[in-house]
C-alpha positions as CSV (number, residue, x, y, z in Angstrom):
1,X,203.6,248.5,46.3
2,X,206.9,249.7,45.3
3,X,209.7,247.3,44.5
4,X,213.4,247.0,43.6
5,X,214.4,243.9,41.5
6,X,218.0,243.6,39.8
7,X,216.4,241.9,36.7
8,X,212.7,241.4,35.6
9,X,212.4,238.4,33.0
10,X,209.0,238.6,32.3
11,X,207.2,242.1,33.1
12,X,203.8,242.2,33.1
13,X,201.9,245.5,32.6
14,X,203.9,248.5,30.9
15,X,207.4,248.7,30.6
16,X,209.1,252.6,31.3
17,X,212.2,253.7,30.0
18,X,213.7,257.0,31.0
19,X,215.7,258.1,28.3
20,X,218.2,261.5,27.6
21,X,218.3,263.0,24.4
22,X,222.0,261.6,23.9
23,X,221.2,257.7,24.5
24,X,217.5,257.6,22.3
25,X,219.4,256.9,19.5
26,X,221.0,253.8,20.6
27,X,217.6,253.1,22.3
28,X,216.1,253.0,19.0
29,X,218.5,250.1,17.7
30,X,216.9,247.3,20.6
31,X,214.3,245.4,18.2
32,X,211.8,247.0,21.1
33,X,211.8,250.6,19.5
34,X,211.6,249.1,15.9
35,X,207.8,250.6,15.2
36,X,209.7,253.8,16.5
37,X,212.2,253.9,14.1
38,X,211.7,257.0,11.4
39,X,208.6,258.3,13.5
40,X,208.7,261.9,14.9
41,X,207.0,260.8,18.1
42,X,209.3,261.1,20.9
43,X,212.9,262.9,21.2
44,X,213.6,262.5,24.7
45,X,213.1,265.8,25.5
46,X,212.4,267.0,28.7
47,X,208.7,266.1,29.2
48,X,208.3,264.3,26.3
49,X,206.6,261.2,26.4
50,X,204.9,258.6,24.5
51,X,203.3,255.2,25.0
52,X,202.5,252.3,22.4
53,X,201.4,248.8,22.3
54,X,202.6,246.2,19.7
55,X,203.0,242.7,19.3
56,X,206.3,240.8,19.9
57,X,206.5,237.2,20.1
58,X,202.7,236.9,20.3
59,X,202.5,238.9,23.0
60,X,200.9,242.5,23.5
61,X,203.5,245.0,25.1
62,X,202.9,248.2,26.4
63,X,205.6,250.5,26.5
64,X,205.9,254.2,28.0
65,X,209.1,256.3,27.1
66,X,209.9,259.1,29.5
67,X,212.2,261.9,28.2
68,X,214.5,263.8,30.5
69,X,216.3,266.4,28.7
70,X,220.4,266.6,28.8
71,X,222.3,263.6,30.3
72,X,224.4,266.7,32.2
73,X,221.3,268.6,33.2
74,X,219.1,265.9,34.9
75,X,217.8,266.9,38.1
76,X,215.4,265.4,41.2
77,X,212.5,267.2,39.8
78,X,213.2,266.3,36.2
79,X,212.6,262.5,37.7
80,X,209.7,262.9,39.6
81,X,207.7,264.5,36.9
82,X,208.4,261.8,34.7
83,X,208.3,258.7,36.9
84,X,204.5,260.5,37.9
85,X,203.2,260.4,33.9
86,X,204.2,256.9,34.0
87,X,202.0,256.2,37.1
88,X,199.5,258.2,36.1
89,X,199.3,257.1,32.5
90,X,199.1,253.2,34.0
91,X,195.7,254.2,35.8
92,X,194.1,255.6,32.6
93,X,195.0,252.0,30.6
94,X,194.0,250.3,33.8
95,X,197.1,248.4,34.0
96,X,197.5,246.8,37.3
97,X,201.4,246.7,36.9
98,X,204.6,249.2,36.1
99,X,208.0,248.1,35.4
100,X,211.0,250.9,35.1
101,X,213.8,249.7,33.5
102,X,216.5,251.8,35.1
103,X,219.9,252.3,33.9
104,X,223.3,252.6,35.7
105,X,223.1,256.1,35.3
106,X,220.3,256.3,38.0
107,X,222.3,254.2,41.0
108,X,222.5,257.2,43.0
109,X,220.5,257.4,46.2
110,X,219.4,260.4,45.1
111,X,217.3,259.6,42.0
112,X,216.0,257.1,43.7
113,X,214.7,258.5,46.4
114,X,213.6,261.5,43.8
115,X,211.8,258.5,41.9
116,X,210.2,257.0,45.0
117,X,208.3,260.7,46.1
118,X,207.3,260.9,42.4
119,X,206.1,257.6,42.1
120,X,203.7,258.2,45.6
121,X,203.0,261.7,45.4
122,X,201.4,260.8,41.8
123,X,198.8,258.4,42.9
124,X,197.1,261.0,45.5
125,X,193.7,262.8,44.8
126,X,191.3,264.6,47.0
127,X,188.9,262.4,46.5
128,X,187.2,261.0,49.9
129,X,183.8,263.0,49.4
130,X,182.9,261.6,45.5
131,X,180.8,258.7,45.5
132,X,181.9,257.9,41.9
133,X,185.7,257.5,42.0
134,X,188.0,257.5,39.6
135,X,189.3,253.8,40.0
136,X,193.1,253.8,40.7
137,X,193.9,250.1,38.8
138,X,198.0,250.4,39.4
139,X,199.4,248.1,42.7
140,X,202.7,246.7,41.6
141,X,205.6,249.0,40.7
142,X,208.7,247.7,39.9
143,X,212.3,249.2,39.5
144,X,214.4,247.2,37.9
145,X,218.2,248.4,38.7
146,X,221.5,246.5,38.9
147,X,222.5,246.4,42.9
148,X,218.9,247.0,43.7
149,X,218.6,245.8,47.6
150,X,221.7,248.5,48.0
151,X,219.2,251.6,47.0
152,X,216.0,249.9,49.7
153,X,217.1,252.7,51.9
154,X,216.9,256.1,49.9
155,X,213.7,254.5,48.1
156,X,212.1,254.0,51.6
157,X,213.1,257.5,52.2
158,X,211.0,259.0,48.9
159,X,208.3,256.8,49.8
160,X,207.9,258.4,53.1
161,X,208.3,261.5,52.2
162,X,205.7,261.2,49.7
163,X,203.7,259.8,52.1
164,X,204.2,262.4,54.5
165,X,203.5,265.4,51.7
166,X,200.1,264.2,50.9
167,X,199.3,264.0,54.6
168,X,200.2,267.7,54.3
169,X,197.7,267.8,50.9
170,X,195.1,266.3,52.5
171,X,194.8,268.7,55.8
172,X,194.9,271.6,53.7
173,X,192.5,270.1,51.0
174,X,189.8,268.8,53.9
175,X,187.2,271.7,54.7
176,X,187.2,274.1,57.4
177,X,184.9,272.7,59.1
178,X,186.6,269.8,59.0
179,X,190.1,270.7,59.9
180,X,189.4,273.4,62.9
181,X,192.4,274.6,65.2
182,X,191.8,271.4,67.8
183,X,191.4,269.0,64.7
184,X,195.0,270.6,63.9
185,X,196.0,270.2,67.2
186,X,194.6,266.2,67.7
187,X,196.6,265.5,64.4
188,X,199.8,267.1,66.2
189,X,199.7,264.9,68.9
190,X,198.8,261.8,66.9
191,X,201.9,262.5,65.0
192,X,204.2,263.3,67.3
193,X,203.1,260.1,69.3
194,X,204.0,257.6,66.6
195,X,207.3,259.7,65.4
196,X,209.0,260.7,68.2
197,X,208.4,264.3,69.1
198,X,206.4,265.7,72.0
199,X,203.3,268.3,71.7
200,X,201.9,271.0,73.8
201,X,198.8,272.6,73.2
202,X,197.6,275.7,75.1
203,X,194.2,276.5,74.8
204,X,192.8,279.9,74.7
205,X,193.4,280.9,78.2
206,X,197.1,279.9,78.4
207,X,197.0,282.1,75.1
208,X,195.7,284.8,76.6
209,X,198.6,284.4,79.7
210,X,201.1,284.2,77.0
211,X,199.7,288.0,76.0
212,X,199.3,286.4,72.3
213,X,196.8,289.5,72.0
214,X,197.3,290.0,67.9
215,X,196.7,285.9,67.2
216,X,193.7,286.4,70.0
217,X,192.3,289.2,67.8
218,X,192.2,287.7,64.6
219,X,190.7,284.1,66.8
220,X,188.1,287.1,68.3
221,X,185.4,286.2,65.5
222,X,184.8,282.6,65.3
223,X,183.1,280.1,66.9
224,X,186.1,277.7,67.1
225,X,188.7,278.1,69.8
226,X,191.9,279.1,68.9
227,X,195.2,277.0,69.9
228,X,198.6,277.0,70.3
229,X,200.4,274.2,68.9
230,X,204.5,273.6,70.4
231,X,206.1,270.4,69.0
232,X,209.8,269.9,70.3
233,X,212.1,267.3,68.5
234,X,215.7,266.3,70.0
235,X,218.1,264.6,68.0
236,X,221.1,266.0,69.0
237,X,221.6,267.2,72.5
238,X,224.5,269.2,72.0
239,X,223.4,270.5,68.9
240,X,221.4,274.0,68.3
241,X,217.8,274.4,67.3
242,X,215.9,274.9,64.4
243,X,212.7,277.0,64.9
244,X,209.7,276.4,62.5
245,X,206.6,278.5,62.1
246,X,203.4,278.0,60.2
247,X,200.8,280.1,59.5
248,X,197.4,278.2,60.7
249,X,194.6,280.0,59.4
250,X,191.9,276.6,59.1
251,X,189.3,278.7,57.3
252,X,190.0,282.7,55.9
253,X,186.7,284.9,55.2
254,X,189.1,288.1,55.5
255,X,187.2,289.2,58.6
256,X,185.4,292.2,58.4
257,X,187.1,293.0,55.7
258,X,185.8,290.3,53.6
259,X,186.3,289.0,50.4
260,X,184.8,288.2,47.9
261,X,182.9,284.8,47.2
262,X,185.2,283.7,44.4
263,X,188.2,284.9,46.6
264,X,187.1,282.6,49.4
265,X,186.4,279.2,47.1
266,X,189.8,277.8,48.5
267,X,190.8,279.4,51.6
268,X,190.8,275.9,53.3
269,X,194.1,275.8,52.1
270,X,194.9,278.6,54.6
271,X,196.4,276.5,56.7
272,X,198.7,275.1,54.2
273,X,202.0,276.7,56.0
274,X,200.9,274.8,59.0
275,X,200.4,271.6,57.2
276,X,203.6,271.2,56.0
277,X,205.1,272.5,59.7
278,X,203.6,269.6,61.0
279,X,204.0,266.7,58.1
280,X,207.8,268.1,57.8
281,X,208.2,267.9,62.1
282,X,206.9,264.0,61.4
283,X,209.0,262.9,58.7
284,X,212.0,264.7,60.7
285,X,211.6,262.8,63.7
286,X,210.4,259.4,62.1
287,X,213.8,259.9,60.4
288,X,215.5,260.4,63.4
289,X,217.6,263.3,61.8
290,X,220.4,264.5,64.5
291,X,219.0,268.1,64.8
292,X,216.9,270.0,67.5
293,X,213.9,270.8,66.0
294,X,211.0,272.9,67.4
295,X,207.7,274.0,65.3
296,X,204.8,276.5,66.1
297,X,201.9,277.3,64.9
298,X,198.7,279.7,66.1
299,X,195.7,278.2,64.5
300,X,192.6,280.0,64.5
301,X,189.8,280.7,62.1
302,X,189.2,284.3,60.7
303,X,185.3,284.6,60.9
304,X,182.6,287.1,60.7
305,X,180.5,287.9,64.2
306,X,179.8,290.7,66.0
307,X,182.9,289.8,68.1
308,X,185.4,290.4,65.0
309,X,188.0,292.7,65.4
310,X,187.8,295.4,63.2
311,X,189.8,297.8,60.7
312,X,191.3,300.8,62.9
313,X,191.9,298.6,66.0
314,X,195.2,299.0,67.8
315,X,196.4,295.4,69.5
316,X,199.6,295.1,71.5
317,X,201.3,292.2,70.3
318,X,203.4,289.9,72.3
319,X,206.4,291.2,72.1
320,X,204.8,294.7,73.2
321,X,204.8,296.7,69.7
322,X,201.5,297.9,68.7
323,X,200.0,297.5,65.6
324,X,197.2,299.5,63.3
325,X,194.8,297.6,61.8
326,X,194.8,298.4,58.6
327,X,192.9,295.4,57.0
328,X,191.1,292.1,58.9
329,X,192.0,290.2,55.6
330,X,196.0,290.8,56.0
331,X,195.3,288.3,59.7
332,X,198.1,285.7,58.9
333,X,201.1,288.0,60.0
334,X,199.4,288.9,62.8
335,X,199.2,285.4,64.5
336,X,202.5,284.8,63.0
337,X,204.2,287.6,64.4
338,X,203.5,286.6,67.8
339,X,204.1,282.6,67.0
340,X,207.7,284.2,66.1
341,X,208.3,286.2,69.4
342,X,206.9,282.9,71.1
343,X,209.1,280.8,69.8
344,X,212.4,283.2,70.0
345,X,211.7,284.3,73.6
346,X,209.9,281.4,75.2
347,X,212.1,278.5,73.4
348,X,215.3,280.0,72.3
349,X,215.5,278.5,69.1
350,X,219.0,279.8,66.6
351,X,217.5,279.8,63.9
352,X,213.4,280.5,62.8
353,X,211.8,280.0,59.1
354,X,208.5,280.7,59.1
355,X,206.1,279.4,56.6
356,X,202.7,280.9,55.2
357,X,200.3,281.9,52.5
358,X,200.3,285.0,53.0
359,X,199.8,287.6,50.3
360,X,198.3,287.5,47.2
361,X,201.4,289.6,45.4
362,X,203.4,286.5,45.6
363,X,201.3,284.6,43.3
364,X,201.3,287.9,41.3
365,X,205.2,288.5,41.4
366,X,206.3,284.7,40.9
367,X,203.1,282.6,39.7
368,X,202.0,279.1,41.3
369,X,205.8,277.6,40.5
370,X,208.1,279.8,42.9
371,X,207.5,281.0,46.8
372,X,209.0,284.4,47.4
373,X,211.1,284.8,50.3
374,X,212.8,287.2,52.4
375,X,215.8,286.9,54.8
376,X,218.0,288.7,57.4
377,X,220.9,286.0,56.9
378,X,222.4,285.2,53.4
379,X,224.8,282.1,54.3
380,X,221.3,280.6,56.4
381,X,219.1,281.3,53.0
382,X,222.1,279.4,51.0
383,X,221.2,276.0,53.3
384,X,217.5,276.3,52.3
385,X,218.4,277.1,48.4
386,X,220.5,274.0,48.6
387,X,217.6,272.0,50.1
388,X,215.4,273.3,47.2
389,X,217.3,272.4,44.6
390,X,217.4,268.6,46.2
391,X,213.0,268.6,46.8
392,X,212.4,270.7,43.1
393,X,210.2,273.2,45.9
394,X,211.8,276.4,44.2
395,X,212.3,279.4,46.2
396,X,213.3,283.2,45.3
397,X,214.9,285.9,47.4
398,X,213.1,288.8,47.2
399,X,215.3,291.8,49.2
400,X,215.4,292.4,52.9
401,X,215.6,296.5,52.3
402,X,214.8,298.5,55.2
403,X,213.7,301.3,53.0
404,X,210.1,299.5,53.2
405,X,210.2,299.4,56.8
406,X,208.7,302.8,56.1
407,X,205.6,301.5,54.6
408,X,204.7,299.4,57.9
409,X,205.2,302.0,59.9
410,X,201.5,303.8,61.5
411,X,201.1,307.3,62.7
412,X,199.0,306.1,65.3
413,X,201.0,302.6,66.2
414,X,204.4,301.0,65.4
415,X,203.2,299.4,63.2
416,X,200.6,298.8,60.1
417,X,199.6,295.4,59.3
418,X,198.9,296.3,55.6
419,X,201.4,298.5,54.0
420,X,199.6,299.3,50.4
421,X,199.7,297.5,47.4
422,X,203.5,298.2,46.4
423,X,206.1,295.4,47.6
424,X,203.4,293.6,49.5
425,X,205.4,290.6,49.4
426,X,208.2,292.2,51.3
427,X,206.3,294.2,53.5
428,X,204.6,291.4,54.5
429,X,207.8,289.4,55.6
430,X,209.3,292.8,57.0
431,X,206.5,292.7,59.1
432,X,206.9,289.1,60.8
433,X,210.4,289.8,60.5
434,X,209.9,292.8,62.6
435,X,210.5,291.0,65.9
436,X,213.5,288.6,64.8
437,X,216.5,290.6,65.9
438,X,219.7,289.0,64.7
439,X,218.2,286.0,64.4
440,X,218.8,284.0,61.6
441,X,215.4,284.1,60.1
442,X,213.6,283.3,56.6
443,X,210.1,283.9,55.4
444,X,208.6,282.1,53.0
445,X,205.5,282.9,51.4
446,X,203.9,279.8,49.5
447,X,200.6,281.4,48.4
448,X,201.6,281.2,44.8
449,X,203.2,277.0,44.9
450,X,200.8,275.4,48.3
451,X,198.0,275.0,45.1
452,X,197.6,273.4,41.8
453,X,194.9,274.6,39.7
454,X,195.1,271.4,37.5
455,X,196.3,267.8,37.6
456,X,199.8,267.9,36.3
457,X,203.0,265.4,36.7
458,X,203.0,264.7,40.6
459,X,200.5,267.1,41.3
460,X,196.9,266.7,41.8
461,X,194.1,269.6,41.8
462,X,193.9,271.2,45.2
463,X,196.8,271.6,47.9
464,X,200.3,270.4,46.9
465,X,201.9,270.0,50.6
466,X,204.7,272.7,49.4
467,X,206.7,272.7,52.1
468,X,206.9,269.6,54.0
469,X,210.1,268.0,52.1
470,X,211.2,271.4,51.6
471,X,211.6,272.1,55.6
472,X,212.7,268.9,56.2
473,X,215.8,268.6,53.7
474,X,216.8,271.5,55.3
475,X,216.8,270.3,58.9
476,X,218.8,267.3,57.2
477,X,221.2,270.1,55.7
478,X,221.7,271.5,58.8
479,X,222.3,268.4,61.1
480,X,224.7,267.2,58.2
481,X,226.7,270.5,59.2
């Protein structure tokens, strides 16, 4: 449980301070911070943190300081991270209580709101298959703020989102054969039935009627059905519509073009654009955001049979270009290609952002901290650079040059679905791009940031639901005009 209080007499558990480099000094003259005093332990850096126990007035107290940098250059993410070592730090003593003891400098909805995801998304782990489990001790957290019942709301608001993230972290982190394209499908309908937004899921006949033949192809090899998943969200009939795609890929082997066994260990997490489509599509209707909303995805498995499609196959895709085959394992922009004609032709949507892990070079160009994107409409990309800044999910415009158009391009179709290894980032996002027209568009490629290799801050090992707040701060951008 989560809590606001105005004033906590007696706290119980650890106490938390969050502290700027400029303020630790006057911090240090409470008789709390007297065993601190001439001890190079803590400077209220950002990151910097340090817990002691001591006795004061015959009592044991635990206290955890939390720096945060510059007073002027405090940030969402800066809180999060911090608020999450707490939490974390709490399990490992085995406390069964947290107290913050907030200052006036955080009554702003949106630290706490930044503080309420940190505080949730820290207490997720992938752990429903261990029979030994780390116990998780911590129940009560408190925040202890003047004017506290006046900040319920934006608290409520990180909690859900939170919430709603590690539903995204945990589809991506379940197995493949686990989290198949109806399991995906189920949990859209599930969803949308308890938050507000309708689904429609055409199976693989209706896909084949929709002439979906590039998302068939890459579908062509597995034993699980493929399925097209439409969830439509109206908050504002007047308004215009927001069109979200995400790449559904429930379990990758590269197809015929296979990779390797250490290349496959985490390719669950193919489907981590599509997670956070649907998580994001949730929270935006639970939230009742006034904004037209409608999200796609093509979710299929890319398997091995003797039914595969193979390298030098030419499919006619939806929106009637042709394509080469270059490679089986470049399969993502293949089904999303055709999710993005769907979804411009078939539901008119304004504007479309499509979500995926898609190459490789993205992690390469940008690491596991940054998604690479690419965009045909620079005041549209400004709204979803805003929203990043708010959810800490950082994004990074990579160029939109039709010079590279040339390296998709096939003597023997219109198009290649692997351009080489140079720019494969861009050529990638050309490609889905390659059926847009003026539409405001954005691609983002999350291969790099949808995975943490290591427990850190508010991050667990495994899937990090990259994404879901990200898509839905920008629907709340958008609907805020």
């Amino acid at each position: 449980m989560i809590q606001l209080k105005n004033t906590v007499d007696n706290p119980k558990g650890i106490c938390a301070y969050l502290l700027f480099e400029e303020d630790y000094e006057e911090k240090q003259q409470s008789s709390l911070f007297t065993e601190l005093k001439n001890k190079d332990v803590f400077s209220g850096k950002k990151d910097s943190f340090y817990t002691t126990s001591f006795i004061e007035d015959h009592e044991l107290k635990t206290i955890c300081l939390l720096g945060l940098g510059k007073r002027k250059e405090l940030t969402e993410e800066a809180l999060r991270m911090a608020v999450a070592k707490a939490t974390k730090q709490a399990n490992k003593l085995k406390e069964r209580e947290l107290t913050f003891f907030l200052d006036q400098v955080f009554m702003k909805d949106k630290w706490i709101r930044a503080i309420g995801e940190g505080l949730t998304l820290a207490q997720y782990a992938f752990d429903k298959y261990l029979s030994d489990k780390k116990e998780k001790t911590l129940d009560n957290i408190v925040l202890a703020i003047p004017a506290a019942p006046s900040f319920k709301d934006a608290l409520d608001e990180g909690i859900f989102l939170g919430a709603m993230t590690i539903e995204a972290r945990e589809l991506t982190n379940e197995p493949g054969d686990v989290v198949t394209p109806v399991y995906l499908a189920n949990k859209a309908k599930e969803l949308g039935k308890g938050a507000g937004f309708s689904t429609t899921v055409y199976d693989k006949k209706a896909i084949e009627k929709l002439k979906m033949n590039a998302f068939l192809a890459v579908a062509s090899g597995s034993s699980f059905e493929p399925v097209l998943i439409v969830m439509e969200y109206t908050g504002n009939t007047d308004g215009e519509t927001l069109g979200l795609v995400g790449k559904g890929i429930t379990f990758d082997t590269g197809g015929l073009s296979l990779k390797p066994a250490n290349s496959m260990s985490t390719m669950q997490g193919d489907m981590g654009g599509a997670a956070s489509v649907l998580t994001a599509m949730g929270a935006i209707a639970e939230q009742k955001l006034p904004i037209n909303v409608t999200a796609v995805i093509a979710a299929c498995d890319n398997a091995v049979s003797g039914k595969s499609y193979r390298p030098n196959d030419i499919l006619t895709s939806r929106s009637g270009k042709t394509i080469f085959v270059a490679n089986t394992d470049a399969e993502g922009r293949l089904t999303l290609i055709d999710a993005v004609d769907y979804i411009l032709t078939e539901k008119k949507v304004d504007y479309i952002v499509d979500i995926a892990t898609l190459t490789g070079a993205a992690e390469i160009a940008l690491g596991q901290k940054i998604a690479p994107t690419v965009t045909n409409d620079e005041a549209f990309y400004k709204k979803l650079k805003k929203a990043s800044k708010v959810t800490g999910e950082r994004t990074w415009e990579l160029p939109h040059d039709e010079d590279y158009l040339e390296l998709i391009k096939s003597p023997y179709a219109d198009l290649t679905n692997s351009g080489g290894r140079f720019a494969g980032t861009i050529t990638a996002g050309l490609f889905v791009g390659a059926v847009v027209g003026e539409t405001p568009w954005i691609h983002i490629d999350i291969a790099g940031p949808s995975w943490a290799e290591k427990d850190t801050g508010y991050f667990s090992k495994g899937a990090t639901g990259f994404g879901t707040r990200l898509l839905y701060q920008l629907a709340k951008e958008m609907s805020n005009g």
